[in-house]
NULUMMI-898145 format. One line per field, with one value per atom (N, C-alpha, C): residue number from 1; residue in three letters; y, x, z. Coordinates in nm, 2 decimals, decimal comma. Example, Ala and Ser with C-alpha at 12.3 -4.5 7.8 and 13.67 -1.06 7.14 Angstrom:
% NULUMMI-898145
k [1|1|1|2|2|2]
r [ALA|ALA|ALA|SER|SER|SER]
Y [-0,57|-0,45|-0,33|-0,22|-0,11|0,00]
X [1,32|1,23|1,32|1,28|1,37|1,29]
Z [0,78|0,78|0,78|0,71|0,71|0,79]
This chain:
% NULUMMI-898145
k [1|1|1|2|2|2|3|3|3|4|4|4|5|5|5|6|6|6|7|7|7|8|8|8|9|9|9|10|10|10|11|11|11|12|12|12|13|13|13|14|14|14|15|15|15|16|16|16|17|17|17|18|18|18|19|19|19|20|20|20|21|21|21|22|22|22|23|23|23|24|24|24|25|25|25|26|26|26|27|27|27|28|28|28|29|29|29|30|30|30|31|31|31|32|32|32|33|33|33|34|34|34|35|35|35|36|36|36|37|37|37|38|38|38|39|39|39|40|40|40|41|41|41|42|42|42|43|43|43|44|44|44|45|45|45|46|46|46|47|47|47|48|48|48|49|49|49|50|50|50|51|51|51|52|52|52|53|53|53|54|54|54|55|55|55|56|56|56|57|57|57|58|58|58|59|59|59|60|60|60|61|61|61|62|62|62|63|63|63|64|64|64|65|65|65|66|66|66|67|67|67|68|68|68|69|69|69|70|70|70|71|71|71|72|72|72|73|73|73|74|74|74|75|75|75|76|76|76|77|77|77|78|78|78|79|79|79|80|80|80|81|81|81|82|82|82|83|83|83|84|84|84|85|85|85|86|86|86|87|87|87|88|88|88|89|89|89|90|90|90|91|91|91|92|92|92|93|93|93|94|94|94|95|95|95|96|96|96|97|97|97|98|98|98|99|99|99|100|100|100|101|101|101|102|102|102|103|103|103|104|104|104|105|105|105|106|106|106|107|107|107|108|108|108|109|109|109|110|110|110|111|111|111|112|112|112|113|113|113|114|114|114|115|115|115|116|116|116|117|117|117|118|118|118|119|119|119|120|120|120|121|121|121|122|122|122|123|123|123|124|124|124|125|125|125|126|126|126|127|127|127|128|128|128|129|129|129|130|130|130|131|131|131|132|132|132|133|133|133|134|134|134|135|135|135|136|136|136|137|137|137|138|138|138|139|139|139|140|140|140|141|141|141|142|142|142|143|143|143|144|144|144|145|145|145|146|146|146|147|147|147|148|148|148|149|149|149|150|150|150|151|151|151|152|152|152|153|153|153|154|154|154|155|155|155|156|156|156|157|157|157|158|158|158|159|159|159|160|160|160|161|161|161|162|162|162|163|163|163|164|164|164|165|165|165|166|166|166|167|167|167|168|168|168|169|169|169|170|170|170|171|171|171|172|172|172|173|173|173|174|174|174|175|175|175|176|176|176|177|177|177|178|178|178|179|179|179|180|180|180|181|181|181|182|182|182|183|183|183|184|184|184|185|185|185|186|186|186]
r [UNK|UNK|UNK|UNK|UNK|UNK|UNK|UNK|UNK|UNK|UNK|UNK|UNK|UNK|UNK|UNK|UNK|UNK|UNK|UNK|UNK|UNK|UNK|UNK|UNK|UNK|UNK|UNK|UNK|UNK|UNK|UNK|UNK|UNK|UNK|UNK|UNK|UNK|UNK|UNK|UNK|UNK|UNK|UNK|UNK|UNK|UNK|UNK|UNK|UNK|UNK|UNK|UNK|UNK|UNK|UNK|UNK|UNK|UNK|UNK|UNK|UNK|UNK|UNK|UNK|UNK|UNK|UNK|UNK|UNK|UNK|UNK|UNK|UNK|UNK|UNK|UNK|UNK|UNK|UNK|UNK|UNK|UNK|UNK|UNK|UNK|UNK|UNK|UNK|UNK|UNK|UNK|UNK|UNK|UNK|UNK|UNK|UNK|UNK|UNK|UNK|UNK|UNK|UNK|UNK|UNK|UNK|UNK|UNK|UNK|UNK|UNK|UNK|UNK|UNK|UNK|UNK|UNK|UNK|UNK|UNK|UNK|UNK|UNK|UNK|UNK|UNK|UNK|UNK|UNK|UNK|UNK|UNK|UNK|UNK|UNK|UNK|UNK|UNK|UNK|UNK|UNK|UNK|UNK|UNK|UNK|UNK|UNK|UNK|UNK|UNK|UNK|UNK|UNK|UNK|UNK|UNK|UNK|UNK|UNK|UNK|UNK|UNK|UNK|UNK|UNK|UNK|UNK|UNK|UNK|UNK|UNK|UNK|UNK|UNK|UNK|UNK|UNK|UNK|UNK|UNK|UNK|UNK|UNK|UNK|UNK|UNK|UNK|UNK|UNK|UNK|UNK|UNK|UNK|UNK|UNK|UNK|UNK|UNK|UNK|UNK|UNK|UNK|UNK|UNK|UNK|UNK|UNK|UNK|UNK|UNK|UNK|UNK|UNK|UNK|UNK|UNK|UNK|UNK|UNK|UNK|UNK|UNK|UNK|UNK|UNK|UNK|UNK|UNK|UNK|UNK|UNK|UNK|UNK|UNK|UNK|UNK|UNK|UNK|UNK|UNK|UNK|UNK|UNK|UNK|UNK|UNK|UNK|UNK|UNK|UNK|UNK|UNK|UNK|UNK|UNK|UNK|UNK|UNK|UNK|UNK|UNK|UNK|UNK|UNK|UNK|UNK|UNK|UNK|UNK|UNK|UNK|UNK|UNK|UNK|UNK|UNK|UNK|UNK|UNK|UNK|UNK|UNK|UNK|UNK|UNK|UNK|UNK|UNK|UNK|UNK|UNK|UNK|UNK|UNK|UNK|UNK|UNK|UNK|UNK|UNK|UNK|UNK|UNK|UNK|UNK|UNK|UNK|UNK|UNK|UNK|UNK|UNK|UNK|UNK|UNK|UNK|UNK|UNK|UNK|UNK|UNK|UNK|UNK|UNK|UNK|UNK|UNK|UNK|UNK|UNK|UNK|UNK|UNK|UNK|UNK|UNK|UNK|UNK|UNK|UNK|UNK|UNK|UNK|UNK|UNK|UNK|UNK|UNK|UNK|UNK|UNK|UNK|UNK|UNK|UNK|UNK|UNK|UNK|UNK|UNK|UNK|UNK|UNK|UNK|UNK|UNK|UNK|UNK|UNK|UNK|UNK|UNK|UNK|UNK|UNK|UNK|UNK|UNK|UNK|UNK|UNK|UNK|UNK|UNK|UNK|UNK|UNK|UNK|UNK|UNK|UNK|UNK|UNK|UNK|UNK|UNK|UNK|UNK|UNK|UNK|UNK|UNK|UNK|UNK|UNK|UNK|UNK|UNK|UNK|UNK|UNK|UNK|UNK|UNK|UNK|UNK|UNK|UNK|UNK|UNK|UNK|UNK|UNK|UNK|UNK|UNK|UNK|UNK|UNK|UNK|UNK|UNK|UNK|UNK|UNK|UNK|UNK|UNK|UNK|UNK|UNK|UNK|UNK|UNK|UNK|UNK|UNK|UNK|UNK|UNK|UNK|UNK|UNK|UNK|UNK|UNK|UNK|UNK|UNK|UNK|UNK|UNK|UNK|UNK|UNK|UNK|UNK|UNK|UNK|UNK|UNK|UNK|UNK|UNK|UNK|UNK|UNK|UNK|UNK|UNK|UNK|UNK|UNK|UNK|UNK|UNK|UNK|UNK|UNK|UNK|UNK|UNK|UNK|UNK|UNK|UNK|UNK|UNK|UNK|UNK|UNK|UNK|UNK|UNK|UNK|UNK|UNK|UNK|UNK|UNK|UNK|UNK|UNK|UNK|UNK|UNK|UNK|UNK|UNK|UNK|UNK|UNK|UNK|UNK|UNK|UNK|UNK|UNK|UNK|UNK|UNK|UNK|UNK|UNK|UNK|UNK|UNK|UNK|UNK|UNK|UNK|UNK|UNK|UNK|UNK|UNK|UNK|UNK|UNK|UNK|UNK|UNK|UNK|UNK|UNK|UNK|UNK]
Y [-0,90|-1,02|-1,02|-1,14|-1,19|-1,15|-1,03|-1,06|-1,14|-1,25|-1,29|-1,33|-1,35|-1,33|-1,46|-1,54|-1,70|-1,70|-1,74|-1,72|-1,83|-1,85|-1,99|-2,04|-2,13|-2,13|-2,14|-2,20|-2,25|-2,15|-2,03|-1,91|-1,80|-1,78|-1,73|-1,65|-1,77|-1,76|-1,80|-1,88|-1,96|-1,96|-1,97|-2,00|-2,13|-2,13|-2,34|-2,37|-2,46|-2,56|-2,53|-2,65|-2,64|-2,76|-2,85|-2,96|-3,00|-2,83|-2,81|-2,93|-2,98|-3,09|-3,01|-2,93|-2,87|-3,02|-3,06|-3,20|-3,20|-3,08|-3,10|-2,96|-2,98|-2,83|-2,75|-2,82|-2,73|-2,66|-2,67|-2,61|-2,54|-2,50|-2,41|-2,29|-2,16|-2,05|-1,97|-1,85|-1,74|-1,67|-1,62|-1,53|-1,41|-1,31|-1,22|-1,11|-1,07|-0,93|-1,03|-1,15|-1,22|-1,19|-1,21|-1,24|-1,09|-1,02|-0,91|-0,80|-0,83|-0,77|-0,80|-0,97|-1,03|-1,00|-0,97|-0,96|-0,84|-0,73|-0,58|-0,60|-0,65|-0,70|-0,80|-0,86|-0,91|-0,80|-0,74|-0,63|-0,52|-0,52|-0,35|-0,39|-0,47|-0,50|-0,64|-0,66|-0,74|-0,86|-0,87|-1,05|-1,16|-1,27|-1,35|-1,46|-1,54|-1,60|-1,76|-1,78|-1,89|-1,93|-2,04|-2,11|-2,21|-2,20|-2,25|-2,33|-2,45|-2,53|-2,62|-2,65|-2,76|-2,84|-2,96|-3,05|-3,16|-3,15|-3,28|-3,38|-3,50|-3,64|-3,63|-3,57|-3,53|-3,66|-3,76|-3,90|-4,00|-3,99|-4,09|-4,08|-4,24|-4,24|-4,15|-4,09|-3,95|-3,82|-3,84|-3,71|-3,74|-3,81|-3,86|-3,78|-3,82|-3,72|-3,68|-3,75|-3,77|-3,64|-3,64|-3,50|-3,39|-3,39|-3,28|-3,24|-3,29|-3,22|-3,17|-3,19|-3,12|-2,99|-3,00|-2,85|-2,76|-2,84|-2,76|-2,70|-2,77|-2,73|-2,63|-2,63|-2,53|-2,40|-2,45|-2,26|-2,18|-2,31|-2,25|-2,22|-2,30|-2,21|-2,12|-2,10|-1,95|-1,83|-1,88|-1,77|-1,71|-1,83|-1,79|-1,76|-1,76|-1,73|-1,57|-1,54|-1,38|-1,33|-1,39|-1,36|-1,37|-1,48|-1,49|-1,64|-1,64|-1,75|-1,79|-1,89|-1,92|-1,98|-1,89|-1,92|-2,08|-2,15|-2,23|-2,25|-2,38|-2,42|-2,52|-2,57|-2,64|-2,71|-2,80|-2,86|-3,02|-2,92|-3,04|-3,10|-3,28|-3,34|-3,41|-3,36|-3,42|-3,35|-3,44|-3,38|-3,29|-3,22|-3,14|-3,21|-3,34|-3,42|-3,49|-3,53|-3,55|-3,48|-3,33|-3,27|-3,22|-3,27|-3,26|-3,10|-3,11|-2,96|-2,90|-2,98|-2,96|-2,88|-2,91|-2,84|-2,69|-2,63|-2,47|-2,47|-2,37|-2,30|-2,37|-2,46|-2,52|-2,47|-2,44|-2,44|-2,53|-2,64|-2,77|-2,79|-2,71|-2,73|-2,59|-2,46|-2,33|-2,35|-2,46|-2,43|-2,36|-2,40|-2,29|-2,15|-2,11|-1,97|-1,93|-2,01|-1,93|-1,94|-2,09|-2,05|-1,98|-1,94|-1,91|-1,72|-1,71|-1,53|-1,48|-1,48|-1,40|-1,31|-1,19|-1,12|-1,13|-1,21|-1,26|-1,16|-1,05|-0,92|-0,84|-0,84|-0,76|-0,84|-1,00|-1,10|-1,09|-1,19|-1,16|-1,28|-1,33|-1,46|-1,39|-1,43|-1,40|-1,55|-1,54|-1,61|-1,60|-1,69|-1,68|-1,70|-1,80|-1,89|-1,82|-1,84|-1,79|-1,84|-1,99|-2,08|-2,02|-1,95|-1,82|-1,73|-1,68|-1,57|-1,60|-1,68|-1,81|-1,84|-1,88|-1,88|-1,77|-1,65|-1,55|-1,53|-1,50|-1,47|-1,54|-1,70|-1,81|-1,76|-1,71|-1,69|-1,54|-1,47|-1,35|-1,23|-1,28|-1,21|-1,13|-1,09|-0,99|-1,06|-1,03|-1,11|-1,03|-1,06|-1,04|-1,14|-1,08|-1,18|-1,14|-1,25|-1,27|-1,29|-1,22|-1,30|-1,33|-1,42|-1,45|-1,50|-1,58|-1,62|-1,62|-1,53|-1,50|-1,61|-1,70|-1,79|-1,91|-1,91|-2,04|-2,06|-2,18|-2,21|-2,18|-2,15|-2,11|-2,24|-2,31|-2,48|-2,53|-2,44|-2,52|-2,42|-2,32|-2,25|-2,25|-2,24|-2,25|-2,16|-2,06|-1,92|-1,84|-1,77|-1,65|-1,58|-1,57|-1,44|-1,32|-1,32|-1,16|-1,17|-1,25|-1,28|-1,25|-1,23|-1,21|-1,09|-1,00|-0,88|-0,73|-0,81|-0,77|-0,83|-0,93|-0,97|-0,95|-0,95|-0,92|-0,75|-0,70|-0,59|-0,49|-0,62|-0,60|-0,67|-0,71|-0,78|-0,75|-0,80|-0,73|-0,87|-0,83|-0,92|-0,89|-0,83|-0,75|-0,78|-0,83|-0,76|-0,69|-0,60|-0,46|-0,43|-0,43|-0,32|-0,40|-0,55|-0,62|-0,57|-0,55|-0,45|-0,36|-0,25|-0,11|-0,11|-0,19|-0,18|-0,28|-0,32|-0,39|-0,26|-0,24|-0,11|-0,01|0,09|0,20|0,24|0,34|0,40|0,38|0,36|0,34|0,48]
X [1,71|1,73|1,63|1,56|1,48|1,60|1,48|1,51|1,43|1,56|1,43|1,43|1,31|1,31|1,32|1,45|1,41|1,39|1,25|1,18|1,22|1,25|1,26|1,09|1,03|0,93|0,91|0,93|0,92|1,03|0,95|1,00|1,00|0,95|0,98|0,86|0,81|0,65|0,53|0,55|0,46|0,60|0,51|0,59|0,61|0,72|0,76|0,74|0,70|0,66|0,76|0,72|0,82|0,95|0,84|0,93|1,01|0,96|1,04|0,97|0,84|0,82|0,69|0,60|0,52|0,44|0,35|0,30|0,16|0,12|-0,04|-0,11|-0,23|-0,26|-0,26|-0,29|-0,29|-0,17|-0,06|0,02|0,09|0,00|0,02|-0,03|0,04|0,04|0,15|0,05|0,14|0,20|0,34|0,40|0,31|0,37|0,24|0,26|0,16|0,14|0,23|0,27|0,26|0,24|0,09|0,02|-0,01|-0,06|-0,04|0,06|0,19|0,31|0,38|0,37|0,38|0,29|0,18|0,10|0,11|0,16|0,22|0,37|0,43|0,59|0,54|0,48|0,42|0,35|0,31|0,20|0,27|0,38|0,41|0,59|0,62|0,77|0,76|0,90|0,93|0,97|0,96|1,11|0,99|1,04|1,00|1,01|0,89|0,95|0,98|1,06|1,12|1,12|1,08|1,04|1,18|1,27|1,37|1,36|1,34|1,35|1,41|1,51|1,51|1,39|1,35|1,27|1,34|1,41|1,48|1,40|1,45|1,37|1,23|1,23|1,07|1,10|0,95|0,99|1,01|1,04|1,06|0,93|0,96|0,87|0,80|0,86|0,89|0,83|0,85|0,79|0,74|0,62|0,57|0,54|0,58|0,56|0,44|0,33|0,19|0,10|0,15|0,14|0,19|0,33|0,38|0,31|0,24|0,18|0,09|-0,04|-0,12|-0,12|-0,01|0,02|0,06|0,15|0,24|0,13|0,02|-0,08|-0,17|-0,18|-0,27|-0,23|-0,06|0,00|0,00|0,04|0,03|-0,14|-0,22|-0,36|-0,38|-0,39|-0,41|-0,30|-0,24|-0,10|-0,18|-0,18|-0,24|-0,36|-0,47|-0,59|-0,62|-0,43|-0,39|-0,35|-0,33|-0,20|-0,08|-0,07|0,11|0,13|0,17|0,23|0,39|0,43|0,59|0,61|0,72|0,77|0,80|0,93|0,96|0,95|0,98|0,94|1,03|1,17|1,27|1,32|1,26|1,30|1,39|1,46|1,56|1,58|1,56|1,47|1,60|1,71|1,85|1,80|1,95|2,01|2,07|2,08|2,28|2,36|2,37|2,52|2,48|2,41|2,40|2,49|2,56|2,66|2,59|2,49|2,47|2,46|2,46|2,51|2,40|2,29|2,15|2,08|2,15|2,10|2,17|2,07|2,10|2,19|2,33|2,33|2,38|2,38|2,42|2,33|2,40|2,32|2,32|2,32|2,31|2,15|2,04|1,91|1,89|1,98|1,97|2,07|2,13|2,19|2,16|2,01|1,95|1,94|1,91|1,92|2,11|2,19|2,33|2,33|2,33|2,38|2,28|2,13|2,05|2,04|1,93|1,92|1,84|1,97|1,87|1,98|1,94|2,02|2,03|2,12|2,10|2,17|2,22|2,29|2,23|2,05|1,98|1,85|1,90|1,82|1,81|1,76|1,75|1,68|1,77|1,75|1,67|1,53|1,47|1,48|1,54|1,52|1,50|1,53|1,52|1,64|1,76|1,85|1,98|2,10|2,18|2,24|2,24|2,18|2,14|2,02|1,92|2,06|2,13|2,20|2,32|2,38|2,48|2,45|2,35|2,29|2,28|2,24|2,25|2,41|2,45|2,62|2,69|2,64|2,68|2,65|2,54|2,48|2,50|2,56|2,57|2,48|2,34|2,27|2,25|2,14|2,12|2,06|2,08|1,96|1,91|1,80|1,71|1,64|1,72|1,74|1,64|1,53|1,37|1,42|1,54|1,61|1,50|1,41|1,37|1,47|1,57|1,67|1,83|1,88|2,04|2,12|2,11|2,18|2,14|1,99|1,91|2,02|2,05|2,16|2,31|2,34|2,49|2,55|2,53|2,61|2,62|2,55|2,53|2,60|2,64|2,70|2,87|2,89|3,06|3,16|3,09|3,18|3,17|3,21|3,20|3,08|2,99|2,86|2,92|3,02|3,09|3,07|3,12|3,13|3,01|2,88|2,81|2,75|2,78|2,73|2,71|2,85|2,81|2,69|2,67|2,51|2,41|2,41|2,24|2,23|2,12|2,11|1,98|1,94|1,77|1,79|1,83|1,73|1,63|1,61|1,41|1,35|1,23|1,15|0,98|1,00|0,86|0,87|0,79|0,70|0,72|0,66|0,64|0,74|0,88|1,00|1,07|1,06|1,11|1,01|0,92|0,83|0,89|0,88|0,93|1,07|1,17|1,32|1,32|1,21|1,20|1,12|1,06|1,03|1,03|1,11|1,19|1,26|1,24|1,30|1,43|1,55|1,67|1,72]
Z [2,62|2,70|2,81|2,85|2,95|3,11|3,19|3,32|3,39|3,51|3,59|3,73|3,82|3,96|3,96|4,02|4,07|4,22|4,23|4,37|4,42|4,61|4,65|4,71|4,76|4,75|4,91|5,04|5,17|5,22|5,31|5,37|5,29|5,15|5,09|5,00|4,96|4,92|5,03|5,12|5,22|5,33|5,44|5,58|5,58|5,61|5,64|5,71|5,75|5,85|5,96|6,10|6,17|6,13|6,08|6,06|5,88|5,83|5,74|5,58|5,64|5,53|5,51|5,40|5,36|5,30|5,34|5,29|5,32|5,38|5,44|5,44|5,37|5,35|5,48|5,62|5,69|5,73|5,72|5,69|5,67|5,53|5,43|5,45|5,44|5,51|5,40|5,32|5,27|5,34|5,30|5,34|5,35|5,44|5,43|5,35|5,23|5,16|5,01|5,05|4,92|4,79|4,79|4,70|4,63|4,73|4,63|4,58|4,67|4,57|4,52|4,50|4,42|4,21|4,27|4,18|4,08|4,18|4,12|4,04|4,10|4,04|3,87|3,94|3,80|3,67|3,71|3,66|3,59|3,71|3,69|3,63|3,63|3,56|3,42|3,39|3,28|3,34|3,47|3,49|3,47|3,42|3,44|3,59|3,66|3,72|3,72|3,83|3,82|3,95|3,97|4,13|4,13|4,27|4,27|4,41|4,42|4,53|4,58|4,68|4,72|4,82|4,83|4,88|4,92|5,05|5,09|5,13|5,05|5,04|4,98|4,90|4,81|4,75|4,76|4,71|4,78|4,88|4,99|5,09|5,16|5,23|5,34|5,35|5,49|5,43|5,27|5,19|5,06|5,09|4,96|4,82|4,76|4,60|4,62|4,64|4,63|4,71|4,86|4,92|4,90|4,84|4,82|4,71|4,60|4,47|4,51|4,59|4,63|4,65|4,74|4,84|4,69|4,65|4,54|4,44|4,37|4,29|4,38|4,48|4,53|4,56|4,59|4,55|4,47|4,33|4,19|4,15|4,18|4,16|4,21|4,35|4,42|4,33|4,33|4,25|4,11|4,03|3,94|3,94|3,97|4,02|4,04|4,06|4,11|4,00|3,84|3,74|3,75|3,90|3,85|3,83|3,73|3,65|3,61|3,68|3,66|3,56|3,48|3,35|3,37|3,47|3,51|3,60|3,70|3,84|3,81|3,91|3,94|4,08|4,10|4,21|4,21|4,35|4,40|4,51|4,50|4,60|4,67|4,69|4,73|4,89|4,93|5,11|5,09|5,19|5,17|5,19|5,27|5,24|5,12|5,02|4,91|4,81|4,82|4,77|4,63|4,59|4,39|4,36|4,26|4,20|4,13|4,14|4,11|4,22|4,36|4,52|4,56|4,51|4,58|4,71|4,72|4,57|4,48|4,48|4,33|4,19|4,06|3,98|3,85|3,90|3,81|3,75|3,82|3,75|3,64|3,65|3,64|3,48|3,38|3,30|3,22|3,18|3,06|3,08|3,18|3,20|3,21|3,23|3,21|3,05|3,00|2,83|2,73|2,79|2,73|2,72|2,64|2,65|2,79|2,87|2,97|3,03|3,10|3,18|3,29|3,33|3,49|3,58|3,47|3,56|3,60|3,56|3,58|3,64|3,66|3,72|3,87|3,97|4,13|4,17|4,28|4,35|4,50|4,54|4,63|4,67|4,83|4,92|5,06|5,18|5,28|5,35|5,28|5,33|5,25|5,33|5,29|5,17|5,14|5,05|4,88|4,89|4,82|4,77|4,84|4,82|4,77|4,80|4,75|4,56|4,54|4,44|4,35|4,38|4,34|4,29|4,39|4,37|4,23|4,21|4,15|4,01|4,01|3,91|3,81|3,89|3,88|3,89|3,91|3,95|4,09|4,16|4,27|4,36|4,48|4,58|4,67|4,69|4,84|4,91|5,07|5,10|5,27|5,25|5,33|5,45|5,59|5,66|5,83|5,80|5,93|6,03|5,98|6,05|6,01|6,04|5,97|5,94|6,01|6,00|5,92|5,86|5,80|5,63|5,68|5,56|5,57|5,63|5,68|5,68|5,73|5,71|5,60|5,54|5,34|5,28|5,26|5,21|5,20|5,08|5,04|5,05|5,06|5,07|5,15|5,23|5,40|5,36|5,47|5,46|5,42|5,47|5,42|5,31|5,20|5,04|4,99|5,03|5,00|5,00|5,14|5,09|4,98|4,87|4,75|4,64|4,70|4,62|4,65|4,82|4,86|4,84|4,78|4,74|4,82|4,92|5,02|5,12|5,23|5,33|5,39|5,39|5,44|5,52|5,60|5,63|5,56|5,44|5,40|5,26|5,19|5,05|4,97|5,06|5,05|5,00|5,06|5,02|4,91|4,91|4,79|4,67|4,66|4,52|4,50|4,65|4,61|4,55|4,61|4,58|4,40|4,36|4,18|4,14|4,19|4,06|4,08|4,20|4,20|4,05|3,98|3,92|3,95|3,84|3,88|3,80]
């Protein structure tokens, strides 16, 4: 059975903006050491990945589809340009008071991977937001969890942070230790 990394992409892969709307290259800014242990996790393990986003108001006048593809295509080139290539890429362009079950942690975009062949017990939700970890839990998989800010997502989340510390399996603010902690010998 397929293991696999569902990466979130803003804080995660790239630094988010201030104003939280990734729409302009200048902007755009890798997380740091990204790209290349990213590139070893790829290299040196089996998961597949899987890009998990929400994008509030992606589509609207405030956040044009049209800008956001740019940015979006130039991650995925540079990424791939490195050998990493996402199995899937799923985004969700709701609010949070929107409620849909498609918006992390919701997993209304993630069906195929619950009824399908994969091991999500040996799978791992990398995020930034408590949101990310939330998701994890849902899913039954593992998380690490990117915590620039302990609190980012806590208003969105359905269940106590305590509830979680059976799922997050890393917080880190590094790369680095999210590689080392995927391909440590178990």
């Amino acid at each position: 059975m397929n293991k696999l990394l569902f990466l979130d992409r803003d804080g995660t892969l790239v630094y988010e903006p201030h104003d939280y709307i990734l729409d302009d290259f200048s902007k755009l800014e890798f997380y740091k050491n990204v790209i290349y242990f990213l590139r070893k996790i790829v290299e040196e393990t089996d998961f597949k990945l899987v890009m998990v986003t929400n994008q509030d108001g992606l589509g609207t006048p405030k956040f044009p589809e049209e800008k956001f593809q740019k940015v979006q295509d130039l991650i995925l080139k540079i990424l791939a340009n490195e050998g990493i290539h996402f199995y899937n890429i799923h985004i969700d362009r709701s609010y949070p008071e929107d409620n849909l079950p498609t918006r992390k942690p919701g997993t209304g975009m993630l069906t195929e991977y619950i009824e399908g062949n994969y091991d999500l017990s040996k799978s791992y939700v990398i995020g930034d937001r408590l949101t990310d970890m939330e998701l994890a839990k849902r899913l039954g998989a593992k998380g690490i969890w990117l915590d620039q800010e302990p609190a980012l997502g806590a208003n969105e989340i359905q269940v106590s942070p305590l509830d979680l510390d059976t799922t997050i399996m890393l917080q880190t603010q590094s790369w680095e230790a999210i590689y080392k902690h995927l391909t440590w010998p178990i």
